[in-house]
N, C-alpha and C positions, 0 to 999 in steps of 0.2 A: 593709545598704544596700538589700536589694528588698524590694519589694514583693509577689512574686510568686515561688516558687521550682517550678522542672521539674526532674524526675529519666531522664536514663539510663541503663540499664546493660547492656552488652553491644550496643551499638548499638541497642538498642530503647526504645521509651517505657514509663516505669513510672507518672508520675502528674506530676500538679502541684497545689500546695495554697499558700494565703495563709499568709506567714508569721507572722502572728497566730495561726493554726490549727494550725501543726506545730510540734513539738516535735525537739528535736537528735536525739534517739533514734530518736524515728520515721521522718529524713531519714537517718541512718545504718540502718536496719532496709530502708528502700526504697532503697537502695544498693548494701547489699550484698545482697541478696536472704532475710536473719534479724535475728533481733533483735539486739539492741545484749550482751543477756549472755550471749550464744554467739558473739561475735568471739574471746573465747580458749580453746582447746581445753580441756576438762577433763584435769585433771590427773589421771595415775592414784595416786599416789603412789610414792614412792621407799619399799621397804623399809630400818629401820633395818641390817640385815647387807649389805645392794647393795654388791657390789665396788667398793672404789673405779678410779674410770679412771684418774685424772688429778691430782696432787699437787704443790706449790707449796709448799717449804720453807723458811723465812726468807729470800723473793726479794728482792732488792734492787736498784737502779740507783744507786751513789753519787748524792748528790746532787739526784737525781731521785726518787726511791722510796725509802720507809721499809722493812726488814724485812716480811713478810708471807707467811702460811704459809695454804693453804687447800685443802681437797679437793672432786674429784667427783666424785659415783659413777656407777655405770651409770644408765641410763635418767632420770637427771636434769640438769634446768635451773637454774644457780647465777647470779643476777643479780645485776649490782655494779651500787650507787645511792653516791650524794653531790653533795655540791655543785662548781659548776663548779670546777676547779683542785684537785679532793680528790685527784687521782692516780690516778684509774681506765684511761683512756687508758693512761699511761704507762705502767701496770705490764702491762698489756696487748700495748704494745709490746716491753716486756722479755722478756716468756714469747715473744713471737714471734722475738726477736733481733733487734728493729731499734732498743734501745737497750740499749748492755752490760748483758750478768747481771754484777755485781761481787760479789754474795753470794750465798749461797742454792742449793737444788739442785731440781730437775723431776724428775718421773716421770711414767711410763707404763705401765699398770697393772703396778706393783709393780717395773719395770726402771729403773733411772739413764739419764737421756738428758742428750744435751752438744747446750747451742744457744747459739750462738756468733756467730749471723748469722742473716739469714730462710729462707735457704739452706738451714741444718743443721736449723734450725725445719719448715721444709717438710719435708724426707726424714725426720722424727720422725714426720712425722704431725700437725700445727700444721698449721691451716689463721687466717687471719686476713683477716674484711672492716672496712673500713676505716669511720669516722665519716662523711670527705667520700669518697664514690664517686667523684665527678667528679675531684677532685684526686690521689686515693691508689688510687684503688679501678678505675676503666677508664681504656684510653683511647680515646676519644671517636669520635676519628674513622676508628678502623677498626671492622669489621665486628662481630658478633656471635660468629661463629666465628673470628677473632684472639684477641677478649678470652676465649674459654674457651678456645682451644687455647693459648694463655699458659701457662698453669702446667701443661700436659699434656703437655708435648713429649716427656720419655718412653717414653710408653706411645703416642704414635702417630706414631713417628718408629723406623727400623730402620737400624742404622749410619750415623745424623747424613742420612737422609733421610723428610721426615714424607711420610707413607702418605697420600693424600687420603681412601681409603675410610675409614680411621681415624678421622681427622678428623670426616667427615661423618656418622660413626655417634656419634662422641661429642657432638657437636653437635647430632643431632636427639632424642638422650636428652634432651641436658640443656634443651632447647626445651618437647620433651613433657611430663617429670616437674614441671617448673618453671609448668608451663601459660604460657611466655614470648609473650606476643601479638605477633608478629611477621609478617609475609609471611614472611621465611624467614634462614637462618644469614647471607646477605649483605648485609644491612640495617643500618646504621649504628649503632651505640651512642647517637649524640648524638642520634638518631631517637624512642628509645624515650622511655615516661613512666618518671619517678622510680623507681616500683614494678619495673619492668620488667626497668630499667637493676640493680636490686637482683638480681634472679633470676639476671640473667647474672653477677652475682660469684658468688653461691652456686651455678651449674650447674658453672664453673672447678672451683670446687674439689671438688665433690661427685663430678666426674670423675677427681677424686683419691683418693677413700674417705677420708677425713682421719681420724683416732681422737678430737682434739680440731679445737672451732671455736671462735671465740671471735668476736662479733658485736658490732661496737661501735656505738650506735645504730642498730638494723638497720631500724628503720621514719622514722625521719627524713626528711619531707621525703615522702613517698607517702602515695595517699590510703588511705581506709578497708579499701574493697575488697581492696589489694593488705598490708596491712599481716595482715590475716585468713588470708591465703594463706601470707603469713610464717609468721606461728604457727604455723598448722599444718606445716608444713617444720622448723621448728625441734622440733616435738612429736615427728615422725618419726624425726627424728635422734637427739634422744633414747630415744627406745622401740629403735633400734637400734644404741644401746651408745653413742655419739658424746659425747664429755664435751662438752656445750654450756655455754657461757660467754657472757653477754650482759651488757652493757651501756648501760644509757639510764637517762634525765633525766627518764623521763614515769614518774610514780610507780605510775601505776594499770595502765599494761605491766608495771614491773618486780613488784606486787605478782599482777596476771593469770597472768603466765607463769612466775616463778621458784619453785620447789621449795622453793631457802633463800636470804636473801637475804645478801651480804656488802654493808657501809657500809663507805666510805671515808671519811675526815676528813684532811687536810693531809700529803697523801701517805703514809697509811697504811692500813691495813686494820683496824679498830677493832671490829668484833660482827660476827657471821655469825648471824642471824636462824632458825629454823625456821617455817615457813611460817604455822602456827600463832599464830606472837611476833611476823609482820610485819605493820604496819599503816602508815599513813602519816605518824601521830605518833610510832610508834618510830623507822620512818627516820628520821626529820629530828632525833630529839633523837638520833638515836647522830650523826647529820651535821651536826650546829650546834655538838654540845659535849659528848653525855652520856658515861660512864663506859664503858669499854671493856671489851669481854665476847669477842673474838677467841677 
């Protein structure tokens, strides 16, 4: 619609060019401050013998969820693609306990674990950010430090009373590490941008140590800049043992950042891809109808 597009970043001025003149790449390059093929971290590679973390045994949700078995190993990122309504969420949900396991068994590296609720999910080491933040994932209208001292109570609370200094160290971690743009921990949730409002899910739990995450469209909805910072967070967790699990719709995220990729089709889990085998015509023929390779 313009005619004319300015760029800032960081509250300063970076340029302004005719949009006849620039190119998409070039306005994401002076956005975020590099080019367009360094927004996803390079991959280091997963060794084929890398421990696994994190295992998913014939999981199920009657009803909801087909059978579905899958691993993760250390230092890698396992991305679920399909199309809308293929089951991805949902099974997602099920490993978190917010819709019954009826089949199937979890693990952690190499131990049986019992999740039964988000509850038993959480004290496993299950951490889980949600699709819609807004709805599932904060709430809004308290502070910055509400919504990460949420799942922290814990570890900054001493015979059912929370410690303020507690608090406010875990809170100005999870600000700092997050690079969270904010004035400070008392600042509204609903205040924040998109991107923002993302880091403060991921500071909660990361205040947690989680063993597993599991990120269900984690850049939805934020722009460039903050979606780059993602990555990189997500890259970190992984190089630091973290069985990272993501989830999204945007094929050239899921092919950027995951290691291997698993397809979903009609509530099932249908090929798990090696990084090598994924492309964006593999997805979509193992997600439209192709032959199943799980």
């Amino acid at each position: 619609m313009a005619n004319r597009v300015t760029v800032l970043r960081d509250g300063q001025y970076i340029g302004d060019a005719s949009v006849t003149d620039v190119s998409e790449d070039r306005l994401i390059e002076m956005m975020v401050g590099r080019s367009f093929d360094n927004i996803y971290p390079p991959a280091p590679g997963v060794p084929a013998d890398a421990p696994v973390v994190f295992e998913a045994r014939g999981v199920a949700s009657r009803g909801v969820v087909k059978p579905s078995s899958f691993t993760v190993r250390k230092g890698e990122i396992l991305g679920f693609a399909g199309l809308v309504g293929s089951g991805r969420t949902e099974l997602a949900k099920t490993i978190f306990g917010a819709l019954p396991l009826t089949d199937g068994e979890l693990y952690l590296n190499g131990e049986k674990i019992a999740v039964d609720s988000c509850g038993s999910a959480i004290a496993a080491g299950i951490a889980f950010v949600p699709e819609d933040r807004k709805l599932e994932g904060l709430s809004l209208d308290h502070s910055i430090a509400d919504n990460i001292a949420a799942s922290n109570y814990g570890s900054i609370s001493r015979r059912g009373v929370i410690r303020g200094k507690s608090v406010r160290q875990l809170v100005e971690d999870g600000i700092g590490k997050l690079r969270i743009k904010t004035p400070g921990g008392h600042t509204s949730a609903r205040a924040l941008s998109g991107g923002n409002q993302q880091k403060v899910i991921l500071a909660r739990w990361l205040g947690r140590e989680p063993k597993v995450i599991i990120l269900d469209e984690p850049t939805r909805g934020i722009d460039v800049g903050a979606k780059s910072e993602i990555y990189a967070i997500m890259r970190e967790l992984a190089a630091r043992g973290v069985a990272v699990i993501m989830i999204s719709s945007d094929l050239p995220e899921v092919l950027g950042m995951s290691d291997r990729v698993a397809v979903m089709r009609e509530r099932e889990l249908v090929a798990i891809l090696d990084r090598g085998q994924a492309s964006q015509e593999s997805i979509m023929t193992h997600a439209a109808g192709g032959s199943k390779s799980a």
